[in-house]
C-alpha positions as CSV (number, residue, x, y, z in Angstrom):
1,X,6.9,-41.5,6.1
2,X,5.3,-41.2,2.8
3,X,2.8,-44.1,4.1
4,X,2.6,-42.3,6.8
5,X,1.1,-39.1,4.3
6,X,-0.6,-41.6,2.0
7,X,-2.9,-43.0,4.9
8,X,-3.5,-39.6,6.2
9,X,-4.9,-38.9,3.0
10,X,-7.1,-42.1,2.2
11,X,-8.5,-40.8,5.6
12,X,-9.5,-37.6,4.6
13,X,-10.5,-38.8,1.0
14,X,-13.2,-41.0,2.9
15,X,-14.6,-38.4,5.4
16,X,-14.7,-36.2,2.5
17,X,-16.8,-38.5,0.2
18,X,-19.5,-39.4,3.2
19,X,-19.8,-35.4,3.7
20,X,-20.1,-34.8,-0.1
21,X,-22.6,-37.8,-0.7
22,X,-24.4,-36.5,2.6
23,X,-25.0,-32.9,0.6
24,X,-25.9,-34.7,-2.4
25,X,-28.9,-36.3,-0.5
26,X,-30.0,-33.2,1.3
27,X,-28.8,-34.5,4.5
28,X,-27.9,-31.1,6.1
29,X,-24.5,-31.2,8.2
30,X,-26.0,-28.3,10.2
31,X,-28.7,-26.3,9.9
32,X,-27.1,-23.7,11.5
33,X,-25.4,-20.2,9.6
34,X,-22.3,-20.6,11.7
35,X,-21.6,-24.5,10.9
36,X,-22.1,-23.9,7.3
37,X,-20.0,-20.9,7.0
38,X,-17.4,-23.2,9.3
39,X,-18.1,-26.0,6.7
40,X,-17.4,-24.0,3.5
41,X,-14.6,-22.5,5.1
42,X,-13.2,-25.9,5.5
43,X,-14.5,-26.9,2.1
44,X,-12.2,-24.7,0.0
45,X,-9.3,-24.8,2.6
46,X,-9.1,-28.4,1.4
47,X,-9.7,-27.2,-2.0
48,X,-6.8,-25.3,-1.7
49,X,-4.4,-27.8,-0.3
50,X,-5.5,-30.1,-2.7
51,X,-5.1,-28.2,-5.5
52,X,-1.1,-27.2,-4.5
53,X,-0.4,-30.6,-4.2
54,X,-1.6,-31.4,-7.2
55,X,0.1,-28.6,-9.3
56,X,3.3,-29.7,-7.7
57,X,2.9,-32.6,-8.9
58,X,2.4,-32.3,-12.2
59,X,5.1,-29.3,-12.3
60,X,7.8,-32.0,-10.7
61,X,6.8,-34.6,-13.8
62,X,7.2,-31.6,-16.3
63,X,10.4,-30.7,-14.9
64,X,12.0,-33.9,-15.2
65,X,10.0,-34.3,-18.4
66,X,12.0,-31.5,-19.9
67,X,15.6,-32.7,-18.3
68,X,14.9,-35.8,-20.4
69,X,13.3,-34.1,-23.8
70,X,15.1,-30.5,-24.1
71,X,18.4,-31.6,-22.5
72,X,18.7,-35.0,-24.4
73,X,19.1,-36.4,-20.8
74,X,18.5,-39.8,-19.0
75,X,16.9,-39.6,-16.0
76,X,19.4,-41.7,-14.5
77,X,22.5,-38.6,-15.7
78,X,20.2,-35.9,-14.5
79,X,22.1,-34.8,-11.4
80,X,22.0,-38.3,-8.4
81,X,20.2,-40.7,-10.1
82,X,18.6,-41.4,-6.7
83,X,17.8,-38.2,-6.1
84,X,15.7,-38.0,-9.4
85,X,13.9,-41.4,-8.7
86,X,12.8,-39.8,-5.9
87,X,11.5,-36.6,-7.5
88,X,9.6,-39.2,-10.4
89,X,8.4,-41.0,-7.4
90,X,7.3,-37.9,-4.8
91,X,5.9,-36.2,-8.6
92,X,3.5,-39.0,-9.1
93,X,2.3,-39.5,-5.9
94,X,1.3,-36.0,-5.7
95,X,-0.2,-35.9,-8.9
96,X,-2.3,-39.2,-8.7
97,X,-3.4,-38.2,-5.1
98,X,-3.4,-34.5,-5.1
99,X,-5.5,-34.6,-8.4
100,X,-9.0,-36.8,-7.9
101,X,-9.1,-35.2,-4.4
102,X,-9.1,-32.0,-5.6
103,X,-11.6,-32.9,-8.9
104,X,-13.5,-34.6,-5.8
105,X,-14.0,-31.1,-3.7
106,X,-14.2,-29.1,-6.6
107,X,-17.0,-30.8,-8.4
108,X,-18.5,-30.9,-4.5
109,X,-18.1,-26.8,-5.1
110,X,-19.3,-26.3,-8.7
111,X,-22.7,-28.7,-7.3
112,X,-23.5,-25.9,-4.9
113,X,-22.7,-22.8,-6.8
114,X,-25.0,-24.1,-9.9
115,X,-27.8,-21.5,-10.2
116,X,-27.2,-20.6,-6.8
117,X,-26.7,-16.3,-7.4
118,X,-26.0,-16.1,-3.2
119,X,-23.4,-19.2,-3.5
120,X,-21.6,-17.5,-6.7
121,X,-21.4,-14.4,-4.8
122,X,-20.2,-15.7,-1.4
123,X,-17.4,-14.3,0.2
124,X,-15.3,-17.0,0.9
125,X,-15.6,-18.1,-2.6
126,X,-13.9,-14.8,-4.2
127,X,-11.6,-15.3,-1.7
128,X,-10.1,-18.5,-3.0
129,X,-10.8,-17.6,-6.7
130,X,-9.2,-14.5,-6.2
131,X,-6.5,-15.7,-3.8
132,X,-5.6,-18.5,-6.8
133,X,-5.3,-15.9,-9.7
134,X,-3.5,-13.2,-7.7
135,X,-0.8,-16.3,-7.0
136,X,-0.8,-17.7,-9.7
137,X,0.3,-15.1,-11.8
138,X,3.0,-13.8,-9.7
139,X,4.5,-17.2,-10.2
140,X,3.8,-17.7,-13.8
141,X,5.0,-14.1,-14.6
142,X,8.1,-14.1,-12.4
143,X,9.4,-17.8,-14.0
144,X,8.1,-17.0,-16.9
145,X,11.1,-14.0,-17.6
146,X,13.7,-17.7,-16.7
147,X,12.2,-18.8,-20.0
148,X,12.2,-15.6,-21.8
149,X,15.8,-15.2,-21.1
150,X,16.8,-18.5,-22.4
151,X,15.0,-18.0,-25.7
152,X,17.5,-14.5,-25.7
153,X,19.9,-16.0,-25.1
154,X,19.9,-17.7,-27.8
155,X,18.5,-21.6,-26.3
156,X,22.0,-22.5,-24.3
157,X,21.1,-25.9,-23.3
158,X,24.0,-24.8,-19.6
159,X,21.3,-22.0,-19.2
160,X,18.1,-24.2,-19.2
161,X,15.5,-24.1,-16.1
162,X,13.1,-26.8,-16.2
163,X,11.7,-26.0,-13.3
164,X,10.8,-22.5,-14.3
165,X,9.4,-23.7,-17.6
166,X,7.4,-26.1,-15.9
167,X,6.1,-23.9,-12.9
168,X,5.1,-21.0,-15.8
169,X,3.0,-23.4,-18.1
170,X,1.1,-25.1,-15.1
171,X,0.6,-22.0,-13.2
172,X,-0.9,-20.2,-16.3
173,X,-2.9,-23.3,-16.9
174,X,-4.5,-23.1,-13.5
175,X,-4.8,-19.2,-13.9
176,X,-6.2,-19.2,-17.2
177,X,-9.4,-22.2,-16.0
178,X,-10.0,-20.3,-12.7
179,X,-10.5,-17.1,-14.7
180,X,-13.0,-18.6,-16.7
181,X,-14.5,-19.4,-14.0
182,X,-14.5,-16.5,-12.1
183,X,-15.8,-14.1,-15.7
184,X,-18.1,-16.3,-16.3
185,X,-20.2,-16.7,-12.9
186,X,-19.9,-12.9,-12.6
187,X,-19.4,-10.9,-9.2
188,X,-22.9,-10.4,-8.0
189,X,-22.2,-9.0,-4.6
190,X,-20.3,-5.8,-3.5
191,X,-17.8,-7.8,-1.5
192,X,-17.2,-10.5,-4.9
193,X,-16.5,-7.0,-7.1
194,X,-14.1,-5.7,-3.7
195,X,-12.4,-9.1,-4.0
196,X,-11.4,-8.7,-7.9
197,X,-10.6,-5.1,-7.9
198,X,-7.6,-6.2,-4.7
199,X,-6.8,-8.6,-7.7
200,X,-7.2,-6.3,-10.8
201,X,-4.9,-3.4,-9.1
202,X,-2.4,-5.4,-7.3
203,X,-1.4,-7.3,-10.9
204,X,-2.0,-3.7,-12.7
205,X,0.5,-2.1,-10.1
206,X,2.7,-5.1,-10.2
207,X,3.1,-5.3,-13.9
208,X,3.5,-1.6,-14.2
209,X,6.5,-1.4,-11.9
210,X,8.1,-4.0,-13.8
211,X,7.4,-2.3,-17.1
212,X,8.7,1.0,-15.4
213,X,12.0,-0.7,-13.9
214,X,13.0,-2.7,-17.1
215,X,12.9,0.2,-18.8
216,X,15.1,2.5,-16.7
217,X,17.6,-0.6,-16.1
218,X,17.6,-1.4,-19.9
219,X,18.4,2.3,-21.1
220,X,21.1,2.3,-18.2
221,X,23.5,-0.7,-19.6
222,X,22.9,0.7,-22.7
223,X,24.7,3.8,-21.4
224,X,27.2,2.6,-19.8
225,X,28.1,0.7,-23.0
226,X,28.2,3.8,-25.1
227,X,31.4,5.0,-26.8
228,X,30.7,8.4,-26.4
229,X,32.2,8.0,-22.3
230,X,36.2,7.5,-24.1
231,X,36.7,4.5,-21.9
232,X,36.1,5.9,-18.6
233,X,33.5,4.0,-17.9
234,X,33.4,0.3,-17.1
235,X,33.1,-1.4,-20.6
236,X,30.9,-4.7,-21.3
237,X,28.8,-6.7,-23.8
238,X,25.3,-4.7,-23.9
239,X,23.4,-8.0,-24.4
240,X,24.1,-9.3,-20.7
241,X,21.7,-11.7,-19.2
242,X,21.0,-8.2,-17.2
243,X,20.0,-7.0,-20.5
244,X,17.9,-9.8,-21.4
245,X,16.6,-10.0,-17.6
246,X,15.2,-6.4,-18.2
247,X,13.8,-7.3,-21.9
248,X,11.7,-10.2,-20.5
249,X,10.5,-7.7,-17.0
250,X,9.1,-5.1,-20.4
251,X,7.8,-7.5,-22.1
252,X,5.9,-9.9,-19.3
253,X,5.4,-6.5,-17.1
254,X,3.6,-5.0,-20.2
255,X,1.4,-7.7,-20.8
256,X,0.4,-7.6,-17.4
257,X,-0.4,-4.4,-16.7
258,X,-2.5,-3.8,-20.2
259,X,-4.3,-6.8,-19.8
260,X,-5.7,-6.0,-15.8
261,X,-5.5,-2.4,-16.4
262,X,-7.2,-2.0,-19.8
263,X,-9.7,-5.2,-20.1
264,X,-10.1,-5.9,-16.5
265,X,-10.0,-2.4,-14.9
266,X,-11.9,-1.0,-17.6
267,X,-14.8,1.4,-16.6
268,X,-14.6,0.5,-13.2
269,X,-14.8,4.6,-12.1
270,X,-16.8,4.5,-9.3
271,X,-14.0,2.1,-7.1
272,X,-12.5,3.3,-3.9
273,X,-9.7,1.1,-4.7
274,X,-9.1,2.7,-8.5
275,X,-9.0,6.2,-6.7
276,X,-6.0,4.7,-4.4
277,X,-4.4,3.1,-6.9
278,X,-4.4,6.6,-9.1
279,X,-3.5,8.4,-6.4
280,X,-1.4,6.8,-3.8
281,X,0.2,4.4,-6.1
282,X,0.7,5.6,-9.6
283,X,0.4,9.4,-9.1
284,X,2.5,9.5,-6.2
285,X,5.0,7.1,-6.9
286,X,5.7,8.2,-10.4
287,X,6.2,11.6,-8.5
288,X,8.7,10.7,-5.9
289,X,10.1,8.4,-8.6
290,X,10.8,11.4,-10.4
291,X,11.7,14.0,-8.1
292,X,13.8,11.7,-6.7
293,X,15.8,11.6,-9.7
294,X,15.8,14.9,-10.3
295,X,17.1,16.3,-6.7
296,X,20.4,13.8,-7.5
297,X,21.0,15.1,-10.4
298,X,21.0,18.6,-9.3
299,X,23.1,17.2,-6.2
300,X,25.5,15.8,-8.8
301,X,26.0,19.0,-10.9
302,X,26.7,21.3,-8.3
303,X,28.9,19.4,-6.6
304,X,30.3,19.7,-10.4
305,X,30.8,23.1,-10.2
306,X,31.3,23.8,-6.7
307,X,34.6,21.7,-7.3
308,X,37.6,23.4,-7.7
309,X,39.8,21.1,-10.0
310,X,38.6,19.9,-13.6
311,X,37.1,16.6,-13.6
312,X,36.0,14.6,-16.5
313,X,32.1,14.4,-17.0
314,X,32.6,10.9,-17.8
315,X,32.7,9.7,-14.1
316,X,30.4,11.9,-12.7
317,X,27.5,12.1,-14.9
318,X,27.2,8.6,-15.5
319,X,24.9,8.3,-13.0
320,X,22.6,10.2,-15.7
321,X,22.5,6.7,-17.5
322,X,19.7,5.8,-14.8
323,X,18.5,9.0,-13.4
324,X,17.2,10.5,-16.6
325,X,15.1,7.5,-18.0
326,X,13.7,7.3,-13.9
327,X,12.8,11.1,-13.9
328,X,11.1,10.7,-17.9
329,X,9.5,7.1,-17.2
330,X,8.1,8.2,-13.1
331,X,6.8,11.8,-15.2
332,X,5.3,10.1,-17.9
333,X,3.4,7.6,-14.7
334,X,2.6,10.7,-13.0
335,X,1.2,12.8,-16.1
336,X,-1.1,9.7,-17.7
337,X,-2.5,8.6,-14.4
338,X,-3.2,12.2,-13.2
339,X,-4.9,13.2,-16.8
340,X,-7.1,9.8,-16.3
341,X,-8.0,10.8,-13.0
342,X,-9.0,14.5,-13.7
343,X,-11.3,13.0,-16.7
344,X,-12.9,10.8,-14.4
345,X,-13.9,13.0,-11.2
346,X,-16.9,14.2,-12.4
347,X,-18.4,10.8,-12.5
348,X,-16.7,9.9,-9.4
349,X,-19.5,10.6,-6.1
350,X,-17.9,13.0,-3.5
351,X,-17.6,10.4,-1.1
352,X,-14.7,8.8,-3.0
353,X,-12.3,11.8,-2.9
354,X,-11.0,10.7,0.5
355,X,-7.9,9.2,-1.8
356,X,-7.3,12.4,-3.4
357,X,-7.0,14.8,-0.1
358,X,-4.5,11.9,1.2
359,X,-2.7,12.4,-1.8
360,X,-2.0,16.1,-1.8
361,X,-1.6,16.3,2.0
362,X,1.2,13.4,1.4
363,X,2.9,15.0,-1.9
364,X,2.7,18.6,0.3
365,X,4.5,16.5,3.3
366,X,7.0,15.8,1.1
367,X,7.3,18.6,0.0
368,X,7.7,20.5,3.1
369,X,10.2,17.5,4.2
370,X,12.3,18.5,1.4
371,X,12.4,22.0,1.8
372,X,12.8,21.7,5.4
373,X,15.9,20.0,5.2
374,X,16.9,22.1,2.5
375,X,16.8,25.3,5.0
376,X,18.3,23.3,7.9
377,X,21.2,22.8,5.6
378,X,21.6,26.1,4.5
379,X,21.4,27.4,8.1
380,X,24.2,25.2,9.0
381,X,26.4,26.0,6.5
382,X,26.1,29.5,7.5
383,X,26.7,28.7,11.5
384,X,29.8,26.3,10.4
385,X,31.2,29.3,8.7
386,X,30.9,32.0,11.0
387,X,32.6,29.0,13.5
388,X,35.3,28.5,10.9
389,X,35.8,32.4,10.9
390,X,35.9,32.6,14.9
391,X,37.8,29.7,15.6
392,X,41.8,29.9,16.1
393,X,42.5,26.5,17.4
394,X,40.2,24.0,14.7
395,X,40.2,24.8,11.0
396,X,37.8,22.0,9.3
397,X,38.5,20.4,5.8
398,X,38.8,23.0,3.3
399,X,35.9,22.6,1.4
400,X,33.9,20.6,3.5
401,X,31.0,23.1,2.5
402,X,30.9,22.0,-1.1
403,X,29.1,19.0,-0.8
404,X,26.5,20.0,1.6
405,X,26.1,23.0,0.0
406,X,25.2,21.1,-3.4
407,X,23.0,19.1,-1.5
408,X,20.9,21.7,0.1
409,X,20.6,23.8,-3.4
410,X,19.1,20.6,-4.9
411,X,16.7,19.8,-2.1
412,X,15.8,23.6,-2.3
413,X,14.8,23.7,-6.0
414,X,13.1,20.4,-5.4
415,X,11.0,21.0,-2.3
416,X,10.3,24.7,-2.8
417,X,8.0,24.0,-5.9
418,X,7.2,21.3,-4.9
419,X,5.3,22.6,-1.4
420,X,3.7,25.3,-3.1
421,X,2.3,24.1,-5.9
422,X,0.4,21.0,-3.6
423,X,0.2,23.6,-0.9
424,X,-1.7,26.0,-3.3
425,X,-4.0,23.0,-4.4
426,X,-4.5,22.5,-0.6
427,X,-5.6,26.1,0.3
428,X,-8.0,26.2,-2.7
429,X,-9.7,22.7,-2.1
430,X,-10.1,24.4,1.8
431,X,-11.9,27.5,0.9
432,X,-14.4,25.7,-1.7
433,X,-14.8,22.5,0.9
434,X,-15.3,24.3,4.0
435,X,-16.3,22.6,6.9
436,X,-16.0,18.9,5.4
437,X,-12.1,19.8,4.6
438,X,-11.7,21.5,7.8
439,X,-12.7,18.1,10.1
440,X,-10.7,15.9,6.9
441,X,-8.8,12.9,8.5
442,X,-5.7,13.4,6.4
443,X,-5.7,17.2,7.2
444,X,-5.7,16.6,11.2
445,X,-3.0,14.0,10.7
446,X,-0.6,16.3,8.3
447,X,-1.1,19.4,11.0
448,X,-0.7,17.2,14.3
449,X,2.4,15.6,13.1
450,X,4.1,18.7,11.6
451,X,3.3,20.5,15.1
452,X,4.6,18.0,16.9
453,X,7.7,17.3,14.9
454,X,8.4,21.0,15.5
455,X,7.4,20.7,19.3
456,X,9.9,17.7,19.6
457,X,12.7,19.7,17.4
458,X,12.1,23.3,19.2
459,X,12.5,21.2,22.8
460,X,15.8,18.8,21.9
461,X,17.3,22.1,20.2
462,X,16.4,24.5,23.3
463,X,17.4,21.6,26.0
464,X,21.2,21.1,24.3
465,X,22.1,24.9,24.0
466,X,20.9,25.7,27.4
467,X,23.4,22.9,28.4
468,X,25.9,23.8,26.3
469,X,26.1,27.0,27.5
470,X,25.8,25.8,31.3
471,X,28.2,23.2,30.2
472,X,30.9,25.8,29.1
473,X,30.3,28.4,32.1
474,X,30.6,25.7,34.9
475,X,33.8,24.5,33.2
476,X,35.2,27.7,32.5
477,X,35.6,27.5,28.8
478,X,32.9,29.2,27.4
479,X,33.8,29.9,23.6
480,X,33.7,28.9,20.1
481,X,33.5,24.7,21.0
482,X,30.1,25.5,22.6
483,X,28.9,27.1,19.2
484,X,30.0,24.4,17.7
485,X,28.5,22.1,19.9
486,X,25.3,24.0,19.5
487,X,25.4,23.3,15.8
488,X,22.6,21.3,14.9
489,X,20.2,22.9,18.1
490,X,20.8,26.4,16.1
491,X,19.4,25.0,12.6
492,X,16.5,22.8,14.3
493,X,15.4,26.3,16.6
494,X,15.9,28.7,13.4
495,X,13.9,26.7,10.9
496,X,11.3,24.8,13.4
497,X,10.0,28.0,15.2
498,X,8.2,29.5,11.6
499,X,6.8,26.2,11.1
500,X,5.3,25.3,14.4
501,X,3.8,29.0,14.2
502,X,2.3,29.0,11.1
503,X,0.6,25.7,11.4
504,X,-0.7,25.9,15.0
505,X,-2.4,29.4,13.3
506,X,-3.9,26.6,10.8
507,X,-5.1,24.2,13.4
508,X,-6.4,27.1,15.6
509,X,-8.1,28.7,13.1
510,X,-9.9,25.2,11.8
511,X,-10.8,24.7,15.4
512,X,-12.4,28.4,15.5
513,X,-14.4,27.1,12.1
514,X,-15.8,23.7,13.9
515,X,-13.0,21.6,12.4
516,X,-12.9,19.9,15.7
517,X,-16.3,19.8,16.9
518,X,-16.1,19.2,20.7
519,X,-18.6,16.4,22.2
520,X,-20.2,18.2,25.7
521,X,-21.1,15.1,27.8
522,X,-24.5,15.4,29.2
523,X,-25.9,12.8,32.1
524,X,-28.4,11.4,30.0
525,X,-31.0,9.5,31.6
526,X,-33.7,7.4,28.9
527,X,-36.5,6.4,30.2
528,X,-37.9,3.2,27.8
529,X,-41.2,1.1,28.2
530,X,-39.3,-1.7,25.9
531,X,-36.8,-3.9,27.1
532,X,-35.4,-5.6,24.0
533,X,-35.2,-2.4,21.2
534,X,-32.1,-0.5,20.4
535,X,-32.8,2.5,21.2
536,X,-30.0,3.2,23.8
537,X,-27.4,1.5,21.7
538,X,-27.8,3.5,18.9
539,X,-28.4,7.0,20.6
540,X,-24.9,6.1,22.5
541,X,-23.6,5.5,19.2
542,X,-24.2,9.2,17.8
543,X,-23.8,10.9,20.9
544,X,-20.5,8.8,21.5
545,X,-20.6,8.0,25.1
546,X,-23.0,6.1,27.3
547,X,-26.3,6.8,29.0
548,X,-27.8,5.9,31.8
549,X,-31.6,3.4,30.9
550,X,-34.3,3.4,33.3
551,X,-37.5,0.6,32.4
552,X,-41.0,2.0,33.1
553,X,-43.0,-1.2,34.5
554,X,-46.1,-1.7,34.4
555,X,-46.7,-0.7,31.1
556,X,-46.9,-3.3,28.1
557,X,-43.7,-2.5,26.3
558,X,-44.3,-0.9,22.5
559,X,-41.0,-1.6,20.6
560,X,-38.9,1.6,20.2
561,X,-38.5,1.6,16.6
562,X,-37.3,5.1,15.3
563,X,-36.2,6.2,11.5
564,X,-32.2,7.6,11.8
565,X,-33.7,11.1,11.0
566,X,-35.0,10.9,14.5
567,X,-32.4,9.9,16.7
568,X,-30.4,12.7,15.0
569,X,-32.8,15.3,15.9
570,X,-32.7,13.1,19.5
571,X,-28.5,13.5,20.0
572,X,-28.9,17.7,18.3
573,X,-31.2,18.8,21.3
574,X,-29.1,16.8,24.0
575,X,-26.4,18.4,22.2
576,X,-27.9,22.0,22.4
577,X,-29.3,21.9,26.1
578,X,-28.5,24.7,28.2
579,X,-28.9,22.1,30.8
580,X,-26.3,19.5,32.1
581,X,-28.9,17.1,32.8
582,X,-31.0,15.5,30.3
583,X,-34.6,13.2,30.1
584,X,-35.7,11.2,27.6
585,X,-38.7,9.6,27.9
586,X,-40.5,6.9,25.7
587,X,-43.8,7.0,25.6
588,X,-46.1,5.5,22.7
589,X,-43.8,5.2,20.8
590,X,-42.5,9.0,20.8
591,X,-39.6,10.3,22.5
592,X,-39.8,13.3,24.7
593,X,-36.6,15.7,25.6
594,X,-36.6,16.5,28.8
595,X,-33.6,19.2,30.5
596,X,-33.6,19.3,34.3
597,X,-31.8,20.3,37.3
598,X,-30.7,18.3,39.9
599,X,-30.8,20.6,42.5
């Protein structure tokens, strides 16, 4: 098998070196676009491979390199001694091929890009450069924290990884040349500067969340290791390897985040992808984060009160160990990221708000969610006890209200603050946008779905009463059991019926405005004296359907060349005809609007 592999190999090595020497002599492969974007595409694919099998490599040899140096172990007592013969063996055959092919393609690479601005910039090549930082300083970070650990733990020889070791210094090795690489050729193009801010956010998100989730985790055992619960907790040594698992996620989750988010990220204001990371990220996750933690704890103390026989707050607020630090750490996300933000819109361009709107229609969704199912709650509570009252035959649990009714206070105190303040923010960014927030994507997605949630609710509620109460009259037992029965239609009719009214009112009035401008197909008929402009394809585009194209013959053909200006003026007066029938006619190089009737 591994012949097998190593002629495979020998193959490509040869192909490659014919190709590379036939570049070096100016021999084109092709001279056409689509070959030599085919060719570079295959170029760094093998790059790629080469490269993986080359870091293998050398991360099997360190592996084994530590067994035998840290450990104080033989190769032969590492685990099978045929097993590790093997690894030495598969380790150095990937390094010795794995490594001249890829010094082969990559010099190939480095030949081409050399003052070459539109080879630096090319698309393909942030791809791979990007593609190899973003991966590998996952890996280095996430085996990195193995290390970490061990060093905490005070260097147990039983607790060693020498794989982890090894995969964290060659990965940061590799990350730490191709980053040089990539800083110091620059990001010329707007699809090279795309490329790196994917990178830049996803490792600024990435390490953040770590940093975040150590934290809360790390303040958590030390909690539930405090004296102060008498015992009724679950005691245990505070320096765990959980402990020392969330040190090493602060620490390497720290570095990571202020290195890509305050070097890398810095000054990059005017980035679609910096407003979604603000906003649909870090804003609103450190907001869920937090209210999430928040609406349990309320949950939690209610039930608290609401129940009848003394309990020690030992048990029950020990879930406080984890929910306070999430609700301080996600506010503390939410308040720094949302002051950054603010301080930055003014030299953010208007066309970059889109991240914004999404983020207050989504925090106003959740909202409403919250205090939707808050009311629903309530609502039952109040049709399960006038059941309870009525009914002679079933008696519930006593008590059973307790727990829902904790619940639906908390979601309640949550979601009502929580809708209006977004809600608020919603209604002024309305009357000061107009029109443009009117016809705003998110805005038509947050009404349509809410009216037909309601729709969908309002119909399943109204179809099970109505059978319920058929149900009970053909049966002859019409009473409390189809009340109960009823139940859930009684909440979902009671709370869904305000909220489909009030926002079909919004959308109908935002239709009234022009939110939903409505396209009036016209038979449009161009007549054209040029056979090969794009006249007709872009007209369909604005007008956004087709029209029929007539050639005039006899006539030399002037190309059709018109600025954008005019074929908006073009698709306004088909727009505005009185007239279902329109004419346009080409004619030295003018275009005439013609409205007719057919008959």
């Amino acid at each position: 098998m591994f012949g097998l592999v190593l002629i495979v190999v020998i193959i490509i090595i040869i192909v490659s070196i014919i190709l590379v020497r036939r570049s070096r002599k100016g021999l084109p492969v092709s001279r056409t676009k689509g070959v030599s974007a085919t060719r570079r595409v295959w170029l760094y694919l093998i790059t790629l491979v080469s490269l993986g099998v080359f870091v293998a490599g050398v991360g099997q040899l360190l592996s084994l390199l530590f067994e035998v140096t840290i450990k104080g172990s033989h190769l032969t007592q590492v685990g099978q001694a045929t097993f590790n013969e093997q690894l030495l063996s598969l380790g150095l055959a990937m390094t010795v091929i794995g490594g001249p092919l890829w010094i082969l393609f990559w010099r190939a690479i480095q030949r081409r890009t050399r003052d070459n601005q539109e080879e630096t910039g090319d698309m393909i090549r942030k791809l791979y450069l990007n593609f190899v930082l973003l991966e590998t300083a996952l890996m280095g970070i996430t085996t990195a924290s193995s290390f970490l650990m061990w060093l905490m733990a005070g260097l147990p020889l039983e607790q060693f990884s020498s794989g982890s070791l090894a995969i964290a210094i060659v990965a940061g090795i590799v990350w730490y040349y191709h980053w040089r690489v990539s800083e110091r050729e620059g990001h010329p193009s707007s699809g090279a500067k795309t490329l790196r801010r994917w990178y830049v956010y996803i490792l600024s998100g990435f390490g953040l969340v770590w940093l975040a989730v150590g934290l809360v985790q790390l303040i958590d055992i030390a909690s539930v290791n405090l004296q102060a619960w008498q015992g009724a907790l679950v005691q245990g040594k505070f320096w765990s390897s959980t402990a020392q698992t969330c040190v090493a996620q602060i620490i390497l989750g720290g570095v990571a985040w202020y290195f890509h988010w305050f070097r890398m990220a810095r000054g990059d204001v005017d980035s679609t992808l910096r407003q979604v990371y603000f906003y649909l990220l870090t804003i609103s996750g450190g907001a869920i984060a937090a209210l999430v933690a928040l609406t349990i704890t309320l949950f939690r103390f209610f039930g608290w009160v609401f129940d009848g026989t003394p309990i020690s707050p030992g048990p029950t607020f020990q879930f406080l160990g984890w929910a306070v630090p999430t609700f301080l750490v996600g506010l503390a996300i939410w308040g720094y990221h949302r002051r950054l933000a603010e301080e930055e819109a003014s030299a953010v361009r208007e066309g970059r708000q889109s991240a914004q709107r999404g983020y207050l229609y989504l925090m106003s969704f959740l909202g409403l969610g919250t205090l939707v199912t808050g009311m629903s709650m309530l609502f039952g509570i109040l049709v399960g006890l006038i059941i309870d009252s009525a009914s002679t035959s079933l008696v519930q649990t006593s008590g059973w209200w307790r727990d829902q009714l904790s619940l639906c206070l908390a979601l309640l105190l949550v979601g009502t603050p929580l809708w209006l303040y977004y809600w608020n923010g919603i209604l002024k960014r309305v009357r000061v946008g107009g029109i443009e927030e009117w016809r705003a994507l998110p805005r038509r997605i947050f009404l349509y779905v809410i009216i037909g949630a309601s729709i969908v609710a309002l119909t399943a509620a109204l179809v099970n009463i109505i059978y319920q109460i058929l149900n009970g009259a053909l049966q002859g037992n019409f009473g409390v059991n189809v009340l109960r029965n009823s139940k859930w239609s009684i909440e979902a009719l009671i709370v869904a019926a305000p909220l489909l009214w009030y926002h079909w009112q919004l959308l109908r009035t935002d239709q009234l405005r022009g939110g939903e401008p409505v396209v009036i197909r016209h038979n449009v008929t161009l007549l054209v004296d040029d056979r090969t402009g794009d006249l007709a394809s872009r007209l369909e585009d604005k007008l956004g359907y087709k029209i029929r194209v007539l050639y005039q013959v006899g006539q030399p053909g002037v190309p059709s060349v018109l600025p954008d200006e005019e074929i908006d003026r073009l698709a306004d007066e088909v727009q505005a005809s009185t007239s279902n029938d329109v004419m346009l006619v080409v004619f030295g190089g003018k275009v005439i609007t013609m409205p007719y009737q057919d008959k």
